[in-house]
N, CA, C and O of each residue as an XYZ file, in Angstrom:
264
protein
N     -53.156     -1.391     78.927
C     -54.563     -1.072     78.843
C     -55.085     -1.600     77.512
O     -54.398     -1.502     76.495
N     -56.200     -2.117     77.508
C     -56.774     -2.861     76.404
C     -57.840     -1.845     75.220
O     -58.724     -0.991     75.297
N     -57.381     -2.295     74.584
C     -57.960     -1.015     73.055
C     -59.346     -0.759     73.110
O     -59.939      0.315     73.007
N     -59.910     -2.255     73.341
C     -61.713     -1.841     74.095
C     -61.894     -0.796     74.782
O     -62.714      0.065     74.463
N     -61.030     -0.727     75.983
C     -61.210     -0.344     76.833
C     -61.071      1.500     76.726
O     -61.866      2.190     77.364
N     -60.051      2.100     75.911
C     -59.980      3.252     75.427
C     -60.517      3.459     74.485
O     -59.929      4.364     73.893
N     -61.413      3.098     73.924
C     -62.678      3.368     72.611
C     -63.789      3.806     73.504
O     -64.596      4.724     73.362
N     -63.572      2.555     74.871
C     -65.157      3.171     75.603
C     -64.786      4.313     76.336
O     -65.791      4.943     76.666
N     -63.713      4.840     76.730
C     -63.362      6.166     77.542
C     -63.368      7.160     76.635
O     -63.568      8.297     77.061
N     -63.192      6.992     75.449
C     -63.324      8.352     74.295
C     -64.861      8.293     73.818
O     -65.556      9.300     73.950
N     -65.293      7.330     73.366
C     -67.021      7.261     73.636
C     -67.716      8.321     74.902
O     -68.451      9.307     74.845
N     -67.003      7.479     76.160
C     -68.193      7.689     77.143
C     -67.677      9.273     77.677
O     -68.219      9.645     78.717
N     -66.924      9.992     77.202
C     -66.701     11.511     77.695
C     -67.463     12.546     77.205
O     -67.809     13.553     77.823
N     -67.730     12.225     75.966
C     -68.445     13.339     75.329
C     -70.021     12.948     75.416
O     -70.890     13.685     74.949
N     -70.294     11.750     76.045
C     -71.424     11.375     76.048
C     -71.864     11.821     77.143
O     -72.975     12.331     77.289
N     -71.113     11.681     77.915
C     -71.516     12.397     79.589
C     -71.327     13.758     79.380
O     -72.392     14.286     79.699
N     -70.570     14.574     79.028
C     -70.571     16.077     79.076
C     -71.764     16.443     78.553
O     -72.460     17.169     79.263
N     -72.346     15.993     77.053
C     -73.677     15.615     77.053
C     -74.866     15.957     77.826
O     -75.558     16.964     77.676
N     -75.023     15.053     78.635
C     -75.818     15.006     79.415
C     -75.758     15.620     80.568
O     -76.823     15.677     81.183
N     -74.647     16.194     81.146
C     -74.649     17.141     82.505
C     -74.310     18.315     81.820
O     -74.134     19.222     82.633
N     -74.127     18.715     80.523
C     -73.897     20.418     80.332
C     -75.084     20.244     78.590
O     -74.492     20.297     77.512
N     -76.376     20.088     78.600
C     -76.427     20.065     77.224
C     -76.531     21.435     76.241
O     -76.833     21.591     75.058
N     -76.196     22.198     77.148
C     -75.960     23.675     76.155
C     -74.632     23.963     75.965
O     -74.299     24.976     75.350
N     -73.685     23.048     76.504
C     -72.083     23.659     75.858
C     -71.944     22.927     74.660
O     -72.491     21.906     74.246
N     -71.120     23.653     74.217
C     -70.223     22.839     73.083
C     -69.744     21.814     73.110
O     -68.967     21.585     74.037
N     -69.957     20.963     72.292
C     -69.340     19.726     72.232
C     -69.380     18.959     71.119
O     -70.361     18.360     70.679
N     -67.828     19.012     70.496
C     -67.942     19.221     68.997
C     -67.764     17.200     68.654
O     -68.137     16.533     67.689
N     -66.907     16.721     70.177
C     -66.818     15.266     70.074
C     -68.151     14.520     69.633
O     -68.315     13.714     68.717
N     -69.244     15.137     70.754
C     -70.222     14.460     70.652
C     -71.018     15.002     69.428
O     -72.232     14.846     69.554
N     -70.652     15.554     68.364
C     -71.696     16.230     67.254
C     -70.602     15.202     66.321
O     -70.489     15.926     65.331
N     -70.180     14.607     66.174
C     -69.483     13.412     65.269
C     -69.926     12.170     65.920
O     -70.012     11.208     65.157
N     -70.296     11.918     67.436
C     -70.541     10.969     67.776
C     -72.173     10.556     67.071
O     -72.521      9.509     66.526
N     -72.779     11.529     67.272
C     -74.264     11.281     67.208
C     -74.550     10.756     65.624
O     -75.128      9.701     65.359
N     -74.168     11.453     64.899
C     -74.001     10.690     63.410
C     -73.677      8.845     63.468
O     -73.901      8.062     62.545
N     -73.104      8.505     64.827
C     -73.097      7.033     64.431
C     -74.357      6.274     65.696
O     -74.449      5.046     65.670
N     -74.993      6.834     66.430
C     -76.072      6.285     67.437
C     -77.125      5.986     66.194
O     -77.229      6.604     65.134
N     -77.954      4.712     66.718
C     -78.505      4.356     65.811
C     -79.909      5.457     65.904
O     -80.328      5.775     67.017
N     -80.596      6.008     64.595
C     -81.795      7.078     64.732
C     -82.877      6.302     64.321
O     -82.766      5.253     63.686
N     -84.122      6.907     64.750
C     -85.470      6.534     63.969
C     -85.548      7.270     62.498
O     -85.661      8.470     62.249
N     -85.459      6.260     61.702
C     -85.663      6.944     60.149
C     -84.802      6.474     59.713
O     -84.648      6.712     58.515
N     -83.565      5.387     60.520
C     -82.422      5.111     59.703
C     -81.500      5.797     59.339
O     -81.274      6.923     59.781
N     -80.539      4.956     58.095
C     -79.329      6.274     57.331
C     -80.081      7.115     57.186
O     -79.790      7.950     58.042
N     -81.404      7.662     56.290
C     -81.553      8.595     55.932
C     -81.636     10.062     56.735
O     -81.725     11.185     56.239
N     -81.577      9.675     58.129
C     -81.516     10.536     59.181
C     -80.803     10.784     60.183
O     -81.324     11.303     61.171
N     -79.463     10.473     60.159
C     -78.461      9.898     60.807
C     -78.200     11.443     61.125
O     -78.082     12.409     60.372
N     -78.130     11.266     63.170
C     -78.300     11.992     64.203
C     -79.525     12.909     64.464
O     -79.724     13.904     65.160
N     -80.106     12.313     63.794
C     -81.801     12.963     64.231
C     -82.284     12.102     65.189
O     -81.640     11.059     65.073
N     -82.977     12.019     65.954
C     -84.385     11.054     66.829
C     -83.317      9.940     67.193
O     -83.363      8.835     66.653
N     -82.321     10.286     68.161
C     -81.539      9.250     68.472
C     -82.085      9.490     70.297
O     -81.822      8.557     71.055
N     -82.603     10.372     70.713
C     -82.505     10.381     72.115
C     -83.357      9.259     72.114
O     -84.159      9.138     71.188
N     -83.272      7.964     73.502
C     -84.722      6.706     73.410
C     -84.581      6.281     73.047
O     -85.093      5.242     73.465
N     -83.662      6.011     71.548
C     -83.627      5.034     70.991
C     -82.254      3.976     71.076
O     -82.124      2.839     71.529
N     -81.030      5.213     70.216
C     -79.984      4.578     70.077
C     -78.754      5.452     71.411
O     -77.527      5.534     71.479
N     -79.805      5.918     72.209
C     -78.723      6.361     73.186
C     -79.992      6.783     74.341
O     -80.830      7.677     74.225
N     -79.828      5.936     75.326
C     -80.279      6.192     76.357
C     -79.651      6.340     77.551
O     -78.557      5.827     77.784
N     -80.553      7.322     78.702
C     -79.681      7.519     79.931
C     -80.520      6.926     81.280
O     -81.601      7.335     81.704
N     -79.759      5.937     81.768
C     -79.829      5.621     83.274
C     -79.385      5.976     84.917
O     -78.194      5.909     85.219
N     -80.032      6.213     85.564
C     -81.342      6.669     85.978
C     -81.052      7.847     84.833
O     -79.996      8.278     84.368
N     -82.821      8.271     84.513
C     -83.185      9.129     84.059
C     -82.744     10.643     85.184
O     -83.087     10.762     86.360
N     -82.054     11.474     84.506
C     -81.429     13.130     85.408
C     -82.720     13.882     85.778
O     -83.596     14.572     85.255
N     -82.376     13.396     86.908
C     -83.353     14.581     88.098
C     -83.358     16.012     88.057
O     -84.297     16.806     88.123
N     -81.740     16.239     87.895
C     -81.002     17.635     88.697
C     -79.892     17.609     88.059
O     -79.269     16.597     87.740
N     -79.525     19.034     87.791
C     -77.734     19.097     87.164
C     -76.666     19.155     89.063
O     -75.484     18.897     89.289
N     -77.917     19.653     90.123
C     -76.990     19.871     91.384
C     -76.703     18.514     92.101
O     -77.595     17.901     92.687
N     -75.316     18.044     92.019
C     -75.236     17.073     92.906
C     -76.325     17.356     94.609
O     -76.878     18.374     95.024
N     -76.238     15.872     95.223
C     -76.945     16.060     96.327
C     -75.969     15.954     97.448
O     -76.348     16.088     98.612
């Protein structure tokens, strides 16, 4: 398995738990967000990152599958 390839699976887990639970804990993604790029720059690093330096496709309808 290629090293890319497990950077983007430890990336993309806490990014998705994220987004289908955003009231649990999730201590991965509270270290992640410090590196998404923010509006305001370093000086604000993990502020105003939703839209900018981390967006979600399709935009979430529903937490209930259909």
């Amino acid at each position: 398995m290629s090293s890319g390839l497990q950077l983007a699976d430890l990336v993309a887990r806490p990014i998705g738990l994220k987004t289908v639970r955003p009231q649990q804990e999730n201590r991965a993604f509270e270290v992640l967000m410090k590196k998404f790029y923010c509006d305001g720059g370093r000086r604000r690093l993990g502020q105003n990152f939703e839209g900018i330096g981390m967006r979600i496709y399709p935009e979430q309808e529903s937490e209930k599958p259909r």
